[in-house]
C-alpha positions in Angstrom: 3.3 -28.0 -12.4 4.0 -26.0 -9.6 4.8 -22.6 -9.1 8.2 -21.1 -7.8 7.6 -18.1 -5.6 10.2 -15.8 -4.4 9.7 -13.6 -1.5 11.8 -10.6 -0.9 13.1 -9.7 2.5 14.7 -7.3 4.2 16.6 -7.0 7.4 16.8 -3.0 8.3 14.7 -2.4 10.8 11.8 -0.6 11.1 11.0 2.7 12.6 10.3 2.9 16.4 7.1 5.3 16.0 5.4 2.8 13.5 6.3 -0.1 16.3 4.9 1.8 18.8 1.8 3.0 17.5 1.0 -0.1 16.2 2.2 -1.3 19.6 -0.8 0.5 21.4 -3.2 -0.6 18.8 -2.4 -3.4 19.4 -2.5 -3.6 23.3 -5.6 -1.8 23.2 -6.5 -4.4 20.8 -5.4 -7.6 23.8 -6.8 -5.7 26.7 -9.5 -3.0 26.1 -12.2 -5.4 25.7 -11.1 -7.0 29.0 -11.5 -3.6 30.5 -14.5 -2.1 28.9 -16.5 -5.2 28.8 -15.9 -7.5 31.7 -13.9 -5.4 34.3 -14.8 -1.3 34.1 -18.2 -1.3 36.3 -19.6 1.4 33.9 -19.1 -0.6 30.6 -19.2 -3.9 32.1 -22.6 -3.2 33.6 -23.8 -2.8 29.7 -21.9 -5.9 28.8 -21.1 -9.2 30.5 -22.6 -7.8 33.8 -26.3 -6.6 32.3 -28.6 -8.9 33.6 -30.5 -8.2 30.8 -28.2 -9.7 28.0 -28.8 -13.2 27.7 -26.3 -16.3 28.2 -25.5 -16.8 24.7 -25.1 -12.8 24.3 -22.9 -12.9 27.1 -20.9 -16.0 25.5 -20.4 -14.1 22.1 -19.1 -11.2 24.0 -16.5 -13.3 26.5 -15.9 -14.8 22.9 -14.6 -11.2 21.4 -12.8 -10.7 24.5 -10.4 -14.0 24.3 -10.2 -13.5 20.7 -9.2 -9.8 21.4 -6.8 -11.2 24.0 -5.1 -14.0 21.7 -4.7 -11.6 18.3 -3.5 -8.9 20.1 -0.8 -11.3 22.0 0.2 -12.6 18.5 0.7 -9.1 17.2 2.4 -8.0 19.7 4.9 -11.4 19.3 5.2 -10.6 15.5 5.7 -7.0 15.9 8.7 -7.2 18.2 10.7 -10.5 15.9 13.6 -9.0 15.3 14.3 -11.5 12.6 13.0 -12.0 9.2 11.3 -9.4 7.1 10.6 -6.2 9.6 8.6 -4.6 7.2 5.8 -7.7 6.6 5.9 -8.5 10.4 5.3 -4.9 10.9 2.2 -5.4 8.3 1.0 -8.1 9.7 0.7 -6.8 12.9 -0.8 -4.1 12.0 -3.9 -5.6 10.1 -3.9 -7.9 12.6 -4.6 -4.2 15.1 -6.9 -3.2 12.8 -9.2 -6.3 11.9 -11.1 -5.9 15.1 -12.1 -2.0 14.9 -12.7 -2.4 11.1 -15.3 -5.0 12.5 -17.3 -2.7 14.6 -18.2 -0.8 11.7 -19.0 -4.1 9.8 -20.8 -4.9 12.8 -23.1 -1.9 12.2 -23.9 -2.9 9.2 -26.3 -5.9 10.0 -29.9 -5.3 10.9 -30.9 -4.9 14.2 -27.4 -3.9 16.0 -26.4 -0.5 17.1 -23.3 0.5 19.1 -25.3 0.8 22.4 -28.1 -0.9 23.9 -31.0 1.4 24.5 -31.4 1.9 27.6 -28.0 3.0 28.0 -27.9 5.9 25.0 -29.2 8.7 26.4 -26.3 8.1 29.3 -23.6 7.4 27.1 -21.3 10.3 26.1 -20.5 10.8 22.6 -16.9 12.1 20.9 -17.7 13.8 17.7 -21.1 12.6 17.8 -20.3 9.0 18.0 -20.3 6.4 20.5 -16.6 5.9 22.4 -15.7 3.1 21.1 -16.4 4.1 17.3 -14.7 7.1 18.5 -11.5 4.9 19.8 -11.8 2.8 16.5 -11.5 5.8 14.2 -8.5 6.8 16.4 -6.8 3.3 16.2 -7.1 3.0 13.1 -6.2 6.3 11.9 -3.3 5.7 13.9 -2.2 2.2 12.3 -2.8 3.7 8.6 -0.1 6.6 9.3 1.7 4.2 10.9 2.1 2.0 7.7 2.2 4.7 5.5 4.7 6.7 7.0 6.4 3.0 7.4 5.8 2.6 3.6 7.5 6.1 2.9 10.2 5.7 4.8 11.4 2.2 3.3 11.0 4.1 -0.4 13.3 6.4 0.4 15.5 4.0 1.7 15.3 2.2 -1.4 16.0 5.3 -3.4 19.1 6.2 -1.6 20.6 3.1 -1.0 20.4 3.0 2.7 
């Protein structure tokens, strides 16, 4: 026997502050590790340009950059739809921003990584003690949960009032 399911959706639009924020997660998301990892001599020079990583480093790193590239596009395409439900496309971008930064703290958690390479930690600068990109992760993400919350809060009282 099969199950009916019945979605609910809604027309009214979102707010422009949630799109946006998520927005920038979300090109951050497509381009920064374009720019930090391939193209920014600094970065690059501890990423696809250190001779020391080897080939099949370098492949799973090109390989985080296209899939940065090809989530981030989709985002972006579902977050400005203008049909359907605005407040599930706006969802689903959004987890699609954050799946990538929630990663580098998953990434952490395996034996034997660290968010810099050694030889390059005494150089790197740290923001609140971390490493940039944690840094830039906490920020994104912070930003994409106020984003949906305030999103979420907003559509209650919607709801509430009737409008």
């Amino acid at each position: 026997m099969a199950m009916a399911m019945t979605t609910t959706t809604t027309d009214k639009p979102v707010s422009r502050v949630s799109r946006a924020v998520i927005g920038a997660a979300l090109v951050a998301t497509g381009v920064g590790p374009l720019l930090a990892d391939f193209v920014v001599p600094r970065s690059a020079g501890q990423h696809m340009h250190n001779p020391n990583w080897p080939p099949h480093a370098k492949f799973h790193n090109a390989q985080y950059i296209a899939m940065g590239a090809l989530s981030g596009g989709y985002g972006l395409r579902l977050l400005s739809r203008r049909g359907g439900d605005q407040q599930a496309n706006l969802n689903t971008a959004a987890t699609i921003a954050a799946v990538p930064w929630l990663g580098m703290f998953g990434a952490l958690l395996f034996p034997g990584t660290a968010a810099s390479d050694p030889e390059f930690e005494d150089a790197e600068p740290k923001v609140l003690g971390m490493h940039p990109q944690l840094a830039l992760a906490l920020t994104l993400l912070a930003g994409v949960t106020g984003a949906v919350t305030a999103e979420r809060v907003r559509s209650g009282r919607a709801r509430r009032t009737g409008r």
